[in-house]
C-alpha positions, 0 to 999 in steps of 0.5 A: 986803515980802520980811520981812513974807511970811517973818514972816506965813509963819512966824506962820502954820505957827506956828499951824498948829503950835499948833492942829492938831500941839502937841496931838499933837507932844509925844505923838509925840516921846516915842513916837519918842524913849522907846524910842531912849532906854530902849535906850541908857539900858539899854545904858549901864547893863549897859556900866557893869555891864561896867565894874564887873566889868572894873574888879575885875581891877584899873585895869590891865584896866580902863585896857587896855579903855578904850583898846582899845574906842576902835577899836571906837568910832572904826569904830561912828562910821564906820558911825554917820556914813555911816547918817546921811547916808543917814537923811536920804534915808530920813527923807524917803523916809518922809514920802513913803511911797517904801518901794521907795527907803528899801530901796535906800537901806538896801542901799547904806548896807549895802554901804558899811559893810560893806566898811569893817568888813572892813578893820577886822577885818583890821587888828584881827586882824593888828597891833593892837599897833601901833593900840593904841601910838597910844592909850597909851605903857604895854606892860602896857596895849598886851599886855593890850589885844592881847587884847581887841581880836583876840577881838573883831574879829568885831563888825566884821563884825556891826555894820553889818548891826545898825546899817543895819537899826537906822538904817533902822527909826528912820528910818521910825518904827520904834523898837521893834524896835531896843530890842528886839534891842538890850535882849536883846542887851545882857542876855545880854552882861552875863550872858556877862561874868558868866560868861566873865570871872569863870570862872562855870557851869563855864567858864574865866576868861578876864579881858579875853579874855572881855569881848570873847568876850561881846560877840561872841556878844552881838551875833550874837544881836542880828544874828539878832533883828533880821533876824527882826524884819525878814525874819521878821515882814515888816516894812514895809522888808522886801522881795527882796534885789534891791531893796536892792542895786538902788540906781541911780548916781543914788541913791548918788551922792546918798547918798554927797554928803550922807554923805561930810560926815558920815561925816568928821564922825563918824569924825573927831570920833569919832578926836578924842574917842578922842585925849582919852582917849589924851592922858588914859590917858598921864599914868598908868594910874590917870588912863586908869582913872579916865577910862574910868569917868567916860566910862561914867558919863557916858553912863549919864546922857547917851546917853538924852538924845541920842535928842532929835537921833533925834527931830529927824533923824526928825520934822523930816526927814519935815516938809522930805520933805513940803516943809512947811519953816516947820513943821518950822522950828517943831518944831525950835525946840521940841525943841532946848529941851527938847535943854537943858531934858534936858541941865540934869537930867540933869547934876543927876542925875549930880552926886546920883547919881554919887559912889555910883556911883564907890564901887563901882570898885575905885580907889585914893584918887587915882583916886577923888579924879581920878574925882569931878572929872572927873564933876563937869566932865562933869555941869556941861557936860552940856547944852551936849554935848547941845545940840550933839550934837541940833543936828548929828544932828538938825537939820543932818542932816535938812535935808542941811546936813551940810557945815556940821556937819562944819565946825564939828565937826571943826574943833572937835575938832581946832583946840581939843580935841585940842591942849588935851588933849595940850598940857595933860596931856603938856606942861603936866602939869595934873592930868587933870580940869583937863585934862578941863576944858579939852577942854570949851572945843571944846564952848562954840565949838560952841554958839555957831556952831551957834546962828548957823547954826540962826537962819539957816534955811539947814539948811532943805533937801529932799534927795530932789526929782528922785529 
C-alpha cells in the first residue's frame, strides 16, 4: 500500500512537472545556468591565455606556477566549500523569500571565510618555500614559486568577500551580476599579464612576479564591482551591516552542521587533486608542465558544464525550501542528463579542438607527446567528472546531504586517487598520462555510490524548518 502512495506520489509531481513546469524549466535552467557558465568559460579562456604567456618563459615558470597556484586552489575550495554549505540555507531561505535570513547567512559565511583567508595570507607571506616543497622536489621550481606566491597573497584577503557575495547572489537567482565582475575582472588580468609579465606600456617585466601582481589588481577591481552591484545598486540582499552579522547562535550552528561536511569535502578533495599534480610535477619539470597545460585545457572545456550542479543546488534547493519534495526529485532527474549529455560533447569538443590548442605552449617533443595523452584521458572521463561534480554540489548539497557527499568524495580521493598517482608515478615509474589514467579510476567508484545514493531519495531533505 506504502509503494503504491510513493508511486501515485511520484506519478503525480511528474505530471505536475510535464504540465505546468517543463514548459517553463528548461527556459529557466539556461537563464540560471548561462551566465554561471559563460563566466567560468570565460574565466577558463583568459586563465588559458595566461598560461600561454607563462608558458613562453619556459616549462620552468610554467612548472613553478602550476604548483604555486595549488595553495590559492586548496584555500578557494575551503571558502568554495564553506559557502555551499550555507547556499543550501540560502537556496531555501529564497524559496521562502527570508531575505532577512539569506543575509545573516551571507554574514556568517563572510566571517568564516574570512578569518581563514587571513591565516592563509600569513603563511604565504612568511614561508611559502616550505608549502611549496610539499608539491615539488625541484629547487629551481620552489624559488621561482616563492615568488609567485608572496606577490599574491593579498587575494586571500580578496576572495571571500568576491566568493560570499557571488555564492549568495547565485543562490537567489542572481547570476548576472556575478558575470559581470567576474568577466571585467578576468579581461583586465589578462591585460595586466600582458603588461606586468612581458615589460609592456612602459613597465618593468617582472616574469612570474608579475602574473601574480596581475591577479591581485584583478581581483580588487572585481571586489570593488561587485560591492557595488550590491550596495551601490541596492540589490534585493543588500541591507545594514548589522543585519549581516546579526546571525543568532542557532543560525550558525545550523550553517556550521551542514557546512562542516562540505567544507572538509572541498578542501580535502581540493588537497587531494592538488597531490595529483604533485605526485605528477616530481617525475620531471616537463610532465608538471605538460600537466598544468592539460589542466588548463581542461577546464577551458569542463568549467561551463559544472554550472548544471549551480542549477541543481539553486532550483531543486528553492523546490525542498518549498517542501514540494517529488517535484524537485523530478527536476533533479532531468538535469543530472543533461549533467552526462553536456559532459559526452564536451569531451568530443576537447578531443577536435585540443591538439591545436597544444601547438601554441612553447613544449619540447616529449612534453607535447605527454600533453596530448593526458588530454585524450581527460576528454574520455570527461562526463563521468561532470556527473559527479553535479551530484555532490548540486543534488546532495541542496537536500542537506552533505555528509554523505563528503563520504564518498574524500574517500575517493584519498583511498584511490592519491595512493594511485604517487604509487604510479614515483614507484612504479609509469609514464605520467598512464599515471593520469589511473587517478580516473577514484572518478568510476564515485559514480557508482552517487548513482546508489541518488535513487534512494535520502538526499530529499528541508534544511531551514524551525528557523
Amino acid at each position: 500500500m506504502k509503494a503504491d502512495l510513493e508511486k501515485d506520489k511520484s506519478a503525480k509531481a511528474g505530471e505536475t512537472l510535464n504540465a505546468i513546469d517543463r514548459r517553463h524549466f528548461l527556459k529557466t535552467v539556461a537563464m540560471v545556468a548561462a551566465p554561471i557558465a559563460l563566466q567560468s568559460l570565460i574565466g577558463s579562456s583568459l586563465n588559458l591565455v595566461d598560461n600561454l604567456m607563462i608558458g613562453h618563459l619556459g616549462e620552468l615558470s610554467l612548472n613553478a606556477v602550476g604548483v604555486s597556484v595549488q595553495i590559492f586552489f586548496v584555500y578557494w575550495m575551503v571558502v568554495f566549500g564553506f559557502a555551499s554549505g550555507a547556499a543550501t540555507f540560502i537556496s531555501q531561505f529564497y524559496g521562502v523569500r527570508d531575505f532577512a535570513n539569506i543575509r545573516r547567512s551571507c554574514g556568517f559565511t563572510l566571517t568564516v571565510a574570512f578569518s581563514v583567508g587571513v591565516l592563509f595570507f600569513l603563511a604565504a607571506v612568511l614561508f611559502p618555500q616550505y608549502i611549496l616543497r610539499v608539491f615539488t622536489r625541484f629547487p629551481e621550481v620552489i624559488d621561482v614559486g616563492t615568488v609567485y606566491v608572496r606577490t599574491g597573497a593579498p587575494c586571500f584577503l580578496l576572495v571571500p568577500v568576491i566568493q560570499t557575495l557571488t555564492v549568495t547572489l547565485r543562490a537567489t537567482q542572481q547570476t548576472v551580476q556575478p558575470l559581470i565582475s567576474s568577466a571585467a575582472a578576468l579581461c583586465l588580468n589578462t591585460f595586466m599579464n600582458y603588461v606586468l609579465i612581458y615589460g609592456h606600456f612602459g613597465a618593468p617585466a617582472m616574469g612570474v612576479a608579475g602574473a601574480a601582481l596581475a591577479t591581485v589588481i584583478s581581483r580588487c577591481v572585481e571586489l570593488a564591482i561587485i560591492l557595488f552591484l550590491v550596495f551601490g545598486r541596492r540589490n534585493v540582499i543588500a541591507g545594514p551591516l548589522r543585519e549581516f552579522f546579526g546571525f543568532g547562535r542557532q543560525l550558525a550552528g545550523r550553517i556550521v552542521r551542514n557546512a562542516i561536511p562540505t567544507t572538509i569535502n572541498e578542501s580535502m578533495w581540493g588537497l587531494g587533486t592538488s597531490l595529483y599534480v604533485a605526485a605528477f610535477a616530481r617525475i620531471s619539470i616537463t610532465s608538471g608542465a605538460a600537466v598544468q597545460a592539460c589542466n588548463t585545457i581542461n577546464s577551458l572545456f569542463s568549467m561551463a558544464a559544472f554550472s548544471i550542479g549551480d542549477a541543481v543546488l539553486i532550483l531543486v534547493g528553492q523546490k525542498l525550501g518549498e517542501g514540494r519534495k517529488e517535484e524537485a526529485y523530478e527536476m533533479s532527474r532531468i538535469l543530472m542528463k543533461l549533467a552526462v549529455l553536456i559532459g559526452l560533447a564536451l569531451g568530443a569538443l576537447t578531443i577536435c579542438f585540443g591538439k591545436p590548442i597544444l601547438s601554441l605552449f612553447d613544449f619540447s617533443a616529449e612534453g607535447a607527446a605527454d600533453a596530448w595523452y593526458i588530454l585524450l584521458v581527460y576528454a574520455c572521463t570527461l562526463f563521468i567528472d561532470v556527473y559527479n561534480g553535479a551530484m555532490v554540489t548540486g543534488v546532495l548539497r541542496c537536500g542537506g546531504d552533505t555528509r554523505f557527499a563528503m563520504i564518498a568524495e574524500v574517500g575517493a580521493v584519498w583511498l584511490i586517487g592519491v595512493p594511485a598517482a604517487f604509487i604510479t608515478s614515483l614507484w612504479l615509474g609509469w609514464p605520467v598520462w598512464a599515471a593520469v589514467l589511473s587517478v580516473k579510476l577514484e572518478g568510476a567508484v564515485k559514480f557508482v555510490v552517487l548513482t546508489v545514493r541518488y535513487r534512494s531519495k535520502k538526499w530529499l531533505n528541508t534544511v531551514i524548518e524551525g528557523i
